[in-house]
KOLSETOR-559507 format. One line per 5 residues: their letters; for each residue z, x, y of N, C-alpha, C. Coordinates in Angstrom, 1 decimal, m for minus. Last residue first. Layout:
residues N
A = Z:X:Y:Z:X:Y:Z:X:Y ~ ...;
//
This chain:
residues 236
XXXXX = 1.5:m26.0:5.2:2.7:m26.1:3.6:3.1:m27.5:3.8 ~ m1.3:m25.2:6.8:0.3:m25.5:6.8:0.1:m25.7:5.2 ~ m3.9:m23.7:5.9:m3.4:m23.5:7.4:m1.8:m24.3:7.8 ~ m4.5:m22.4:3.2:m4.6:m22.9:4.0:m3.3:m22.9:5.0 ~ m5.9:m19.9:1.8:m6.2:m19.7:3.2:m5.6:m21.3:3.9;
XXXXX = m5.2:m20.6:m1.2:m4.5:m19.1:m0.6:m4.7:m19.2:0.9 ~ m6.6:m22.7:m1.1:m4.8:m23.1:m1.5:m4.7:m22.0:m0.7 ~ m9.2:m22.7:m1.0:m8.6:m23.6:m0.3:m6.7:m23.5:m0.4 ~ m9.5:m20.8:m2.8:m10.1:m20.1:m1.1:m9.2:m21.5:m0.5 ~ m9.3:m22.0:m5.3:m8.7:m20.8:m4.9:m8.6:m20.2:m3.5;
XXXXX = m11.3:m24.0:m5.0:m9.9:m24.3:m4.9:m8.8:m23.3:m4.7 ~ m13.9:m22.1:m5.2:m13.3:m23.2:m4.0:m12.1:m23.9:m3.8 ~ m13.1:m21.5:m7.6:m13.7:m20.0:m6.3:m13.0:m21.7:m5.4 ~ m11.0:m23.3:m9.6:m12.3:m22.9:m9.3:m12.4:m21.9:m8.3 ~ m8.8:m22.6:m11.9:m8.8:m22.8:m10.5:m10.2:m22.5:m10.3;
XXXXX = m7.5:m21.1:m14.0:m7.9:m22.7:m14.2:m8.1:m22.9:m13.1 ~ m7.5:m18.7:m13.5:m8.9:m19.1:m14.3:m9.0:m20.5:m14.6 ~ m5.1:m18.7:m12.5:m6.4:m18.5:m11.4:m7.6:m18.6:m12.2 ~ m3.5:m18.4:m14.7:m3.6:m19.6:m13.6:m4.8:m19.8:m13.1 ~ m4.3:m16.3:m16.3:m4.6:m17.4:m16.5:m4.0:m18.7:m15.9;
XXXXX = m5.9:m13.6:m14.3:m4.5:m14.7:m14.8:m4.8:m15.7:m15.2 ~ m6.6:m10.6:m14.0:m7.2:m11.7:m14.4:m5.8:m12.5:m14.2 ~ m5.6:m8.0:m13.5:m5.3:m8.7:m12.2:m6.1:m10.2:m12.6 ~ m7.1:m6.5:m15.3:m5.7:m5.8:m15.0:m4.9:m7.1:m14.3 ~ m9.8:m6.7:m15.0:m8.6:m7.4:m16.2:m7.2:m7.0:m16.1;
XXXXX = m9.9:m5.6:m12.5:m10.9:m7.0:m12.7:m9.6:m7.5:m13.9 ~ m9.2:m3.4:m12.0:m8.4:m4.2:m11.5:m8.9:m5.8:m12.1 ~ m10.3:m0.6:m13.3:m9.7:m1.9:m13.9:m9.4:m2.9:m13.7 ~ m10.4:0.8:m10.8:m11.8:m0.3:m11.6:m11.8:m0.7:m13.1 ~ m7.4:2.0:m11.0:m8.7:1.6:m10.2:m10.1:1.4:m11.1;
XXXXX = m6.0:3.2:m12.7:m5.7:1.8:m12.4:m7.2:0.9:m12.2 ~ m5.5:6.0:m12.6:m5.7:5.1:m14.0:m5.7:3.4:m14.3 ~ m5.8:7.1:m10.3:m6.8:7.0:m11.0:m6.8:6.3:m12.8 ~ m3.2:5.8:m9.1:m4.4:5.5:m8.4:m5.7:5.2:m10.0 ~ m1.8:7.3:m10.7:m1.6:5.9:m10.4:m3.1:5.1:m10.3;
XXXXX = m1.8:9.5:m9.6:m2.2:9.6:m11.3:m2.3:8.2:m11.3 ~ m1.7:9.5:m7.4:m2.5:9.9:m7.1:m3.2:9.8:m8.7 ~ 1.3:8.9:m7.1:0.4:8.1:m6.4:m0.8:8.5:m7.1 ~ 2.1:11.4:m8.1:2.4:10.4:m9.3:1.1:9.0:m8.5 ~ 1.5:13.2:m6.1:1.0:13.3:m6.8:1.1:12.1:m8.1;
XXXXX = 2.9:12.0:m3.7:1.8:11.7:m3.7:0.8:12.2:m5.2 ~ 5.8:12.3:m5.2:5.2:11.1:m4.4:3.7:11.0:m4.5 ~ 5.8:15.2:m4.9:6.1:14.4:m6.2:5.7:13.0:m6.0 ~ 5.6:16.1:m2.4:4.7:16.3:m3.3:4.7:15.6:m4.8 ~ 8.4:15.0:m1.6:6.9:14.4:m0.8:5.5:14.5:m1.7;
XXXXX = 9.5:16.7:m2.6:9.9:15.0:m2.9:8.6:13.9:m2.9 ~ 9.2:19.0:m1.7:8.9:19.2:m2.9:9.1:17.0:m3.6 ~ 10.5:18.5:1.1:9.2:18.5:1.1:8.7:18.6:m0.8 ~ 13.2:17.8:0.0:12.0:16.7:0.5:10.9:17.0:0.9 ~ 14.1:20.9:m0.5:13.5:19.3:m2.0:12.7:18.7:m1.4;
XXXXX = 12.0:22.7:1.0:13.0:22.0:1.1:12.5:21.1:m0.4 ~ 10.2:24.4:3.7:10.2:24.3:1.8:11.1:23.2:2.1 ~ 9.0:21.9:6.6:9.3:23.3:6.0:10.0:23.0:4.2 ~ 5.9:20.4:8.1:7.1:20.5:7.5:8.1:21.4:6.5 ~ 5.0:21.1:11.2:4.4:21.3:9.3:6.3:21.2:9.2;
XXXXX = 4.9:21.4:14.1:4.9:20.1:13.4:4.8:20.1:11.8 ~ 5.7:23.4:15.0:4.5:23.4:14.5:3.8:22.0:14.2 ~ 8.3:24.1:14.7:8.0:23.4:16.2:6.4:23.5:16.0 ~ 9.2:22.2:11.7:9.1:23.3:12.6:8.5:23.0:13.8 ~ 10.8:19.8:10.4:9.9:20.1:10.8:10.1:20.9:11.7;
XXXXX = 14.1:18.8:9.5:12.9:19.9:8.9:11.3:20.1:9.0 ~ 15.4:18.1:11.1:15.5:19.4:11.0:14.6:19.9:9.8 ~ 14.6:15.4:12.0:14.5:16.3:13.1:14.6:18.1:12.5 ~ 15.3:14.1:10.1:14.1:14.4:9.8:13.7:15.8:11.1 ~ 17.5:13.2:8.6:17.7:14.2:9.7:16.5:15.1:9.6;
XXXXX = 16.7:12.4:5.7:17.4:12.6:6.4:17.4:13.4:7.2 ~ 13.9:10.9:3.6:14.2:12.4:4.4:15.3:12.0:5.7 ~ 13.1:9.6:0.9:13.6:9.3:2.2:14.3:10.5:2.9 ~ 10.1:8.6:m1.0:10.7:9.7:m0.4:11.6:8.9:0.7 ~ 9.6:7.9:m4.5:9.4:7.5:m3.2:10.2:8.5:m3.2;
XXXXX = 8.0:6.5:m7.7:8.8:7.3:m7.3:8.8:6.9:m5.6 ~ 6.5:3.9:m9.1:8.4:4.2:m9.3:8.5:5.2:m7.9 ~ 4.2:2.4:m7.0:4.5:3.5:m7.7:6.4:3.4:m8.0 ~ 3.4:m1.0:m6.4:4.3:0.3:m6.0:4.2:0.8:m7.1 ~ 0.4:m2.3:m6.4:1.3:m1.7:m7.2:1.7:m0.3:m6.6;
XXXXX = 0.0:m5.0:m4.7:0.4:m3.8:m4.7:0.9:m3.6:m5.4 ~ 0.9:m8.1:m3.5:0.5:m7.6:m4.5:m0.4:m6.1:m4.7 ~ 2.1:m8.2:m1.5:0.6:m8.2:m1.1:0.0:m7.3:m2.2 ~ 4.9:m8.2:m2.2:4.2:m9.7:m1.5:2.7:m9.7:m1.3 ~ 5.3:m5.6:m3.1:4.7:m6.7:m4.0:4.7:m8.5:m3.2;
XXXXX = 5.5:m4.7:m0.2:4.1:m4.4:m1.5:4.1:m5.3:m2.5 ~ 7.6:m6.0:0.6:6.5:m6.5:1.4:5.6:m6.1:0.2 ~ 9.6:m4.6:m1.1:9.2:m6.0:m1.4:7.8:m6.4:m0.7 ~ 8.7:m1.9:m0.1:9.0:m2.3:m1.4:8.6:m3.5:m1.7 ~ 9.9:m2.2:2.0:8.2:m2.1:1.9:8.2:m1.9:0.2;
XXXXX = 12.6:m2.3:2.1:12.2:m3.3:2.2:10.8:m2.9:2.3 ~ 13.3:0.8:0.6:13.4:m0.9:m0.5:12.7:m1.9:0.5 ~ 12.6:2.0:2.9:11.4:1.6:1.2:12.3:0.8:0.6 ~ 14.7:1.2:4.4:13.2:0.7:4.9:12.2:1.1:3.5 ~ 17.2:1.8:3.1:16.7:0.2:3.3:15.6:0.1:3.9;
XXXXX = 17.8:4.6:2.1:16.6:3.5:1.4:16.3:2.2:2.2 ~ 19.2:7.0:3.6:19.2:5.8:3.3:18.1:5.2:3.0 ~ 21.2:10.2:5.2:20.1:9.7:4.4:20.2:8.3:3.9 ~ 21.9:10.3:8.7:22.1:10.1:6.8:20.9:9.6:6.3 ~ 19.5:10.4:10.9:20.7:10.4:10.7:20.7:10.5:9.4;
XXXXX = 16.5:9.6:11.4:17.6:10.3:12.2:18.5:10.6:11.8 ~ 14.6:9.6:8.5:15.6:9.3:9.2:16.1:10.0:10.2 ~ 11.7:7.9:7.0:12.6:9.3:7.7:13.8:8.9:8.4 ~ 10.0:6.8:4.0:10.7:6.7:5.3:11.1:7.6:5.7 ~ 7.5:5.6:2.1:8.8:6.6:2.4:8.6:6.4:3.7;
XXXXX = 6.1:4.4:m0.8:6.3:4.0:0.2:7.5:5.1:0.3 ~ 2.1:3.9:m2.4:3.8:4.9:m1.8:4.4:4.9:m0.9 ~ 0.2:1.7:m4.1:1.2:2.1:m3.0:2.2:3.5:m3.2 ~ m2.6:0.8:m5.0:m1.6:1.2:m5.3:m1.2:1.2:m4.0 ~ m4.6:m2.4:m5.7:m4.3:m1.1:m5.0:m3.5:m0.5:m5.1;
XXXXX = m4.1:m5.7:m6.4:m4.3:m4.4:m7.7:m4.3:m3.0:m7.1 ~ m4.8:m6.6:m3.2:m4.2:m6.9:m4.6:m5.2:m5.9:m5.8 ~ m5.8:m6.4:m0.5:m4.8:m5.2:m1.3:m4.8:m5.6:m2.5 ~ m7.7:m8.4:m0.4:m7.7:m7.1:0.1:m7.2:m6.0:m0.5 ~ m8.5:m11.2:m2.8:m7.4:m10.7:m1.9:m7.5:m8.8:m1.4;
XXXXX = m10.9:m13.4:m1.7:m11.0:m11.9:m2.2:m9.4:m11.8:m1.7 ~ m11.8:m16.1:m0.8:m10.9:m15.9:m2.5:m10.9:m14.9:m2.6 ~ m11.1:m15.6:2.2:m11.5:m16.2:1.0:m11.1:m16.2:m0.3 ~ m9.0:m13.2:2.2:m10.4:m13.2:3.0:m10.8:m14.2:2.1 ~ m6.0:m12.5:1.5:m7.2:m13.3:1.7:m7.7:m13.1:2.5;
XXXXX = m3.5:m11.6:3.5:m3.4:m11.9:1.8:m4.8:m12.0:1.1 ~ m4.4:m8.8:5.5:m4.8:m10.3:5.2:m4.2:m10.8:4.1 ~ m2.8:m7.4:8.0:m3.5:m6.9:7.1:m3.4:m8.1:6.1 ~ m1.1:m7.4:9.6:m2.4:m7.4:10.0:m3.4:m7.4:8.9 ~ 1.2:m6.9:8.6:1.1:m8.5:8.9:m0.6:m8.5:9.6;
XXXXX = 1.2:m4.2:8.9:1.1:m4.8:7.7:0.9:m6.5:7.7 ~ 1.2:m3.4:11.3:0.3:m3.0:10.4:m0.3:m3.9:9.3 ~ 4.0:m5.0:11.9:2.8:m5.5:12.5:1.4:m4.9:12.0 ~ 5.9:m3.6:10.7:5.8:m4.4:10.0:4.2:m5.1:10.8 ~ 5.7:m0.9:12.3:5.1:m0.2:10.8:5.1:m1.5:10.5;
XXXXX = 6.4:m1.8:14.7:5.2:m0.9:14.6:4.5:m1.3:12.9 ~ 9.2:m2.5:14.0:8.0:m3.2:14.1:6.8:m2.8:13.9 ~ 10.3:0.0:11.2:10.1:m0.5:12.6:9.0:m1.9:12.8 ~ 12.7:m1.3:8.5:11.6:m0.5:9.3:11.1:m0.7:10.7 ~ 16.5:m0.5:9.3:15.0:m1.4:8.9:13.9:m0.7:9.4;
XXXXX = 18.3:m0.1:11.0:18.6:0.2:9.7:17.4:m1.0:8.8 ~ 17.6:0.5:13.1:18.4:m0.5:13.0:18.7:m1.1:12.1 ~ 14.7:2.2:11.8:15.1:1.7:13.1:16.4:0.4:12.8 ~ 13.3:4.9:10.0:14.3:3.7:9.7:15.0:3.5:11.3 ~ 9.7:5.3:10.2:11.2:5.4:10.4:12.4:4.2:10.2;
XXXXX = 7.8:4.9:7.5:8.7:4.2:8.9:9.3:4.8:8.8 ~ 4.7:4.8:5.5:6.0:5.5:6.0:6.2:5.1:7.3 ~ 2.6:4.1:3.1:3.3:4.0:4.3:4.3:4.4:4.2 ~ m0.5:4.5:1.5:0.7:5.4:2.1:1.5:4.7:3.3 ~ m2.7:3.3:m1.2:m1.9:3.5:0.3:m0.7:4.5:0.3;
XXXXX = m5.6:3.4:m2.7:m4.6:2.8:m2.3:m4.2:3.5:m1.3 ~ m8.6:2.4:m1.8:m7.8:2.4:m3.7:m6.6:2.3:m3.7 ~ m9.8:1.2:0.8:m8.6:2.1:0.3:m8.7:1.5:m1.3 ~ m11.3:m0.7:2.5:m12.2:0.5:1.7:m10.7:1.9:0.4 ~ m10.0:m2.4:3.2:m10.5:m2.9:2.2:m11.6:m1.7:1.3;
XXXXX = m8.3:m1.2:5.3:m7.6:m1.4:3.9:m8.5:m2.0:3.1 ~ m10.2:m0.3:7.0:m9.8:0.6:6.4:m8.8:0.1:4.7 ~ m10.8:m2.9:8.2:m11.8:m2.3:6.8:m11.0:m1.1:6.6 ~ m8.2:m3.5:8.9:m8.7:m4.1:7.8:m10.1:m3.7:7.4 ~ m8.4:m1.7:11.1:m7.3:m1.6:10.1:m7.8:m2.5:8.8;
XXXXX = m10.8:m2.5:12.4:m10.9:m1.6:11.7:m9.5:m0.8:10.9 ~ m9.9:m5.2:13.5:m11.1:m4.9:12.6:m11.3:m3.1:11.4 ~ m7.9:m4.5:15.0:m7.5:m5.1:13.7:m8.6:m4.9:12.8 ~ m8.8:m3.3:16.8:m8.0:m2.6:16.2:m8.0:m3.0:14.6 ~ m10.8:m5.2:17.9:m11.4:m3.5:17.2:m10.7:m2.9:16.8;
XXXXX = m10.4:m8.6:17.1:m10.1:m7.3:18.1:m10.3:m5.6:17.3 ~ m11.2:m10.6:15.7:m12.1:m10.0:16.4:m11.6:m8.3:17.2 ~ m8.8:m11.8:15.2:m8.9:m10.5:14.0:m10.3:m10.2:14.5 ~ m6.9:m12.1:18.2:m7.7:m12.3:17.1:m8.1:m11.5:16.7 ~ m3.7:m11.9:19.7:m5.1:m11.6:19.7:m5.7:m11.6:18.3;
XXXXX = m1.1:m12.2:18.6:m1.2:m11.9:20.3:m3.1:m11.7:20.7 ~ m1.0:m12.4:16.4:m1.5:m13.6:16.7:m1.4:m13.3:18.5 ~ 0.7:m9.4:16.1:0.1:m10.6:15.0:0.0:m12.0:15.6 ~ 0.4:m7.1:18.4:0.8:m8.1:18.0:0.5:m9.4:17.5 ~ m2.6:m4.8:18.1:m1.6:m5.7:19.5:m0.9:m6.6:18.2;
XXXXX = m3.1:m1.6:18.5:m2.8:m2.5:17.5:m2.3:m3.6:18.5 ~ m2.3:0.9:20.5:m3.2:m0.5:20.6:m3.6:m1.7:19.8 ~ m1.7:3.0:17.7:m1.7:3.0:18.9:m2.7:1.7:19.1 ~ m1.6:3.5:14.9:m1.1:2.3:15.6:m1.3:1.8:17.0 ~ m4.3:4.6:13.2:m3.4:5.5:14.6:m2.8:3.8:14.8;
XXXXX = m4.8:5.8:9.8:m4.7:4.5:10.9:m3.8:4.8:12.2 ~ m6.4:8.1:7.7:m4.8:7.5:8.7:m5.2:6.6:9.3 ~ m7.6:8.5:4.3:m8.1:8.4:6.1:m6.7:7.6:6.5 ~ m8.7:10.7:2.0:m8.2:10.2:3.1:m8.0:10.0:4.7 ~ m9.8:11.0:m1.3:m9.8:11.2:0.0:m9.2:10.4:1.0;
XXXXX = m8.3:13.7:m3.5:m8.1:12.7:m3.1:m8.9:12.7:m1.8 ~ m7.1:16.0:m4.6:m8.5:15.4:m5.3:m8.8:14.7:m4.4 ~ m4.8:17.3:m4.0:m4.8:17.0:m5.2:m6.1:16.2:m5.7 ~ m4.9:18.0:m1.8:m5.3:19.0:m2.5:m5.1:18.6:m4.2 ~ m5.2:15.6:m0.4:m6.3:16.5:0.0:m6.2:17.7:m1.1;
XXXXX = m2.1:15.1:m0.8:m3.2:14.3:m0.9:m5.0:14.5:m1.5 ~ m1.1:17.3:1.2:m1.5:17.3:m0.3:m1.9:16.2:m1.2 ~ m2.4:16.1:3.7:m2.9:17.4:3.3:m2.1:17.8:1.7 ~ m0.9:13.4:3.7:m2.6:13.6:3.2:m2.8:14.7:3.5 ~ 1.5:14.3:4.3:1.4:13.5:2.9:m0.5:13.9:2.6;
XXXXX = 1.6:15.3:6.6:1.7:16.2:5.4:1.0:15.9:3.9 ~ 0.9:13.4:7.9:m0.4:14.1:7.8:0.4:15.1:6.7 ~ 3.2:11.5:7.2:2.4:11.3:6.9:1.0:12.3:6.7 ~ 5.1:13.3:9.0:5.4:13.1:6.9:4.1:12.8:6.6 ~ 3.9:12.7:11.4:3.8:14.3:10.6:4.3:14.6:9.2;
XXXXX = 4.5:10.2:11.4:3.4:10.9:11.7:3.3:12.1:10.5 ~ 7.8:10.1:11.5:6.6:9.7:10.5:5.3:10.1:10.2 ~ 7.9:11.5:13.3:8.3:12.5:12.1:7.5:11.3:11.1 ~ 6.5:11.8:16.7:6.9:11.3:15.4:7.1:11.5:14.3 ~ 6.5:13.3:19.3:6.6:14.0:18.0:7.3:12.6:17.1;
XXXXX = 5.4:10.8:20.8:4.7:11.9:21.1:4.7:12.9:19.7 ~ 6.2:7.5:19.2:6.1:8.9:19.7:5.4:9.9:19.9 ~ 5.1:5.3:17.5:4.4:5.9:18.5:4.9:7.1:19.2 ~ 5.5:5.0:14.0:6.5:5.7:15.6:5.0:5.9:16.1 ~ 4.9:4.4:11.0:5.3:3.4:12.1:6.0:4.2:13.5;
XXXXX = 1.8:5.2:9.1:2.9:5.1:9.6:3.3:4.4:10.8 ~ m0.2:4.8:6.7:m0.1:3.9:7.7:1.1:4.6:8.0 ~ m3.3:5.9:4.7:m2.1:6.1:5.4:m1.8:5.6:6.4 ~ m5.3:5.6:1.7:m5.0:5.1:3.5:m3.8:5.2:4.1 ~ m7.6:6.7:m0.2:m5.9:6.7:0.1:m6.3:6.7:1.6;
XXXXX = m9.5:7.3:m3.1:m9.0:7.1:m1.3:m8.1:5.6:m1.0 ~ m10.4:9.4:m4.6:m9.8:8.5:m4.9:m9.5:8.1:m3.7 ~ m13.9:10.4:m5.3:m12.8:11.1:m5.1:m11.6:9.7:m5.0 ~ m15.6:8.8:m8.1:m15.0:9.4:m6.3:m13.8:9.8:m6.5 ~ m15.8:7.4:m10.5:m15.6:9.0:m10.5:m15.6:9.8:m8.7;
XXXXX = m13.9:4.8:m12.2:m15.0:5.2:m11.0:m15.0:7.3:m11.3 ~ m13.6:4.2:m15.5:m13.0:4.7:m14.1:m14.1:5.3:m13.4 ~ m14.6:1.9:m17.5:m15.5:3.1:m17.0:m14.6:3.1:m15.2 ~ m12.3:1.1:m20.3:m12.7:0.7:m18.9:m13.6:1.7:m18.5 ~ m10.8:0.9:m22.6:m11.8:1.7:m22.4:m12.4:1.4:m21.2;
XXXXX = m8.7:m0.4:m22.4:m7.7:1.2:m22.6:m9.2:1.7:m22.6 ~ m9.1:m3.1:m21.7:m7.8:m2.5:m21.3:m7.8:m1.1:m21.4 ~ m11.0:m3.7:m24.3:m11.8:m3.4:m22.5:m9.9:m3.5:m21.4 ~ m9.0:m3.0:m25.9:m10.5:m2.7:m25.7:m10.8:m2.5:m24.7 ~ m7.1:m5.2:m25.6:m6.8:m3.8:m25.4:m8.1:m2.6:m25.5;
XXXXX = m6.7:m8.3:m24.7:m7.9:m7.3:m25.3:m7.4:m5.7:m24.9 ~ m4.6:m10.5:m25.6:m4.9:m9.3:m25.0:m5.7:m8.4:m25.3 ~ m6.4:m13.8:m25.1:m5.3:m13.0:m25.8:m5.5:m11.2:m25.6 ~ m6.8:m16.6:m23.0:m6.7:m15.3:m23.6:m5.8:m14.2:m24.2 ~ m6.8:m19.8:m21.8:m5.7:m18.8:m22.1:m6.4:m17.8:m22.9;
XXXXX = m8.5:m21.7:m21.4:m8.1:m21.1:m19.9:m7.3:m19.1:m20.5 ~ m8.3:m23.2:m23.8:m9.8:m22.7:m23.1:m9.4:m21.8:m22.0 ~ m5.8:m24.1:m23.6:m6.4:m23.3:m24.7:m7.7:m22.5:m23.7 ~ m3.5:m24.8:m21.6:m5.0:m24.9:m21.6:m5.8:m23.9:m22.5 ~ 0.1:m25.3:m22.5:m1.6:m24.2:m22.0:m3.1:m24.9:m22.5;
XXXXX = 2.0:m27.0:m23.4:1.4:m26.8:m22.0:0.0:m26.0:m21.8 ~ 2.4:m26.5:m26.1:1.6:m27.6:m25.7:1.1:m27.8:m23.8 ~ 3.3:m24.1:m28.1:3.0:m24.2:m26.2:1.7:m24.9:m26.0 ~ 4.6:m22.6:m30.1:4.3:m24.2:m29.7:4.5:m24.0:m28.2 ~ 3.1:m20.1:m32.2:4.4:m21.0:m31.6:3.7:m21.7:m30.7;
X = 2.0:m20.6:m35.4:1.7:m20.4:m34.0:2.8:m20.9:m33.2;
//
C-alpha cells in the first residue's frame, strides 16, 4: 500500500465506478440559462445568445435568458432586490449555462462580470453553480480574439463549473447578422451549433451525478456547520 500517513482513513474512499457509470440521469428536458453582456438596442451578444437558445431548443433542451437590464451593481443594493432574486433562482434552477460578452477593452464587459458576481459561491453549505455546465463565447467588433472566453473561462472554474472544451469567438460580429437580427450560414454560425450541441451532451451525462461527481474528501472531513462557516465567512 503506498504510504500516506496524512489521510484520514475513515474520510477517504476508493473509486466506485458503479454508482459512477450507473447513476439514474434525470429525464427533463435539460435547462440551460443564458447570460449575455450589451445593453444595446442591437447587441450582437444578445442575438448570439437567442441564436444560441433557438438551437438549444432544437436539440432537446429547455431555456430561459436573463435580461441585464436593471441588474444594479454588486453591493450597490441587496440580494433582496428583484433583479438579483431572480438571477439567482434562475441560476439555481439551471443544469447549466451560456455566457457570452462582447469583448470591451480587450475584456469582457462589466455588464457580463456583475451577472456573475451576483451570482453566489454559497447559500450556506449549498454551492449554486458547482457541478453545472458551462459555454462560454464572445463577439467582436474587430479581429478575431479569445481574451473574454479565456477570461470566463477562469471565472467558471472559480464557481466551479464545468466548462465544456469547445467555444465560439465571432469577429466582426456586425457582419454576420442580417437586418433581422438571425444570424447568417457561416463557420461561426456552424461554431455556435457545435458549442451548444457538445454543451448539451455535457449537460446530460453529468447532471444527477453531481452528488459523487463533486464528493471530496476534504469536505467529508468537515461538518454542514463548518462547511457553512468557512465558505460564508465575512473577512480572511
Amino acid at each position: 500500500m503506498p504510504d500516506t500517513p496524512n489521510i484520514e482513513e475513515q474520510h477517504f474512499d476508493e473509486i466506485n465506478t458503479d454508482r459512477l457509470l450507473t447513476s439514474i440521469h434525470p429525464k427533463h428536458a435539460p435547462r440551460i440559462l443564458l447570460l449575455y453582456g450589451s445593453l444595446r438596442e442591437r447587441s450582437f451578444s444578445r442575438l448570439m445568445t437567442e441564436e444560441a437558445a433557438r438551437i438549444l431548443t432544437r436539440l432537446g433542451a429547455e431555456t430561459r435568458t436573463f435580461c441585464p437590464s436593471g441588474l444594479p451593481l454588486p453591493d450597490d443594493a441587496g440580494v433582496e432586490h428583484p433583479k438579483v432574486q431572480e438571477l439567482r433562482d434562475l441560476a439555481t434552477w439551471s443544469e447549466g449555462m451560456v455566457w457570452c460578452s462582447p469583448e470591451r477593452h480587450g475584456a469582457m464587459t462589466g455588464i457580463m462580470k456583475t451577472q456573475i458576481d451576483w451570482i453566489p459561491l454559497s447559500l450556506g453549505g449549498v454551492r449554486p453553480t458547482q457541478g453545472k455546465t458551462l459555454a462560454v463565447m464572445q463577439v467582436n467588433g474587430g479581429s478575431q480574439s479569445f481574451n473574454t472566453v479565456n477570461q470566463l473561462r477562469i471565472l467558471g472554474r472559480w464557481m466551479r463549473l464545468l466548462t465544456i472544451p469547445n467555444q465560439s469567438s465571432t469577429p466582426k460580429a456586425f457582419l454576420e447578422f442580417d437586418d433581422a437580427g438571425r444570424m447568417k450560414p457561416s463557420p461561426f454560425y456552424d461554431r455556435v451549433v457545435d458549442v451548444m450541441e457538445e454543451l448539451v451532451k455535457f449537460t446530460v451525462l453529468t447532471r444527477g451525478n453531481e452528488g459523487y461527481l463533486l464528493d471530496r474528501y476534504s469536505e467529508r472531513k468537515e461538518t454542514a456547520e463548518q462547511l457553512s462557516k468557512r465558505v460564508n465567512q465575512k473577512t480572511i
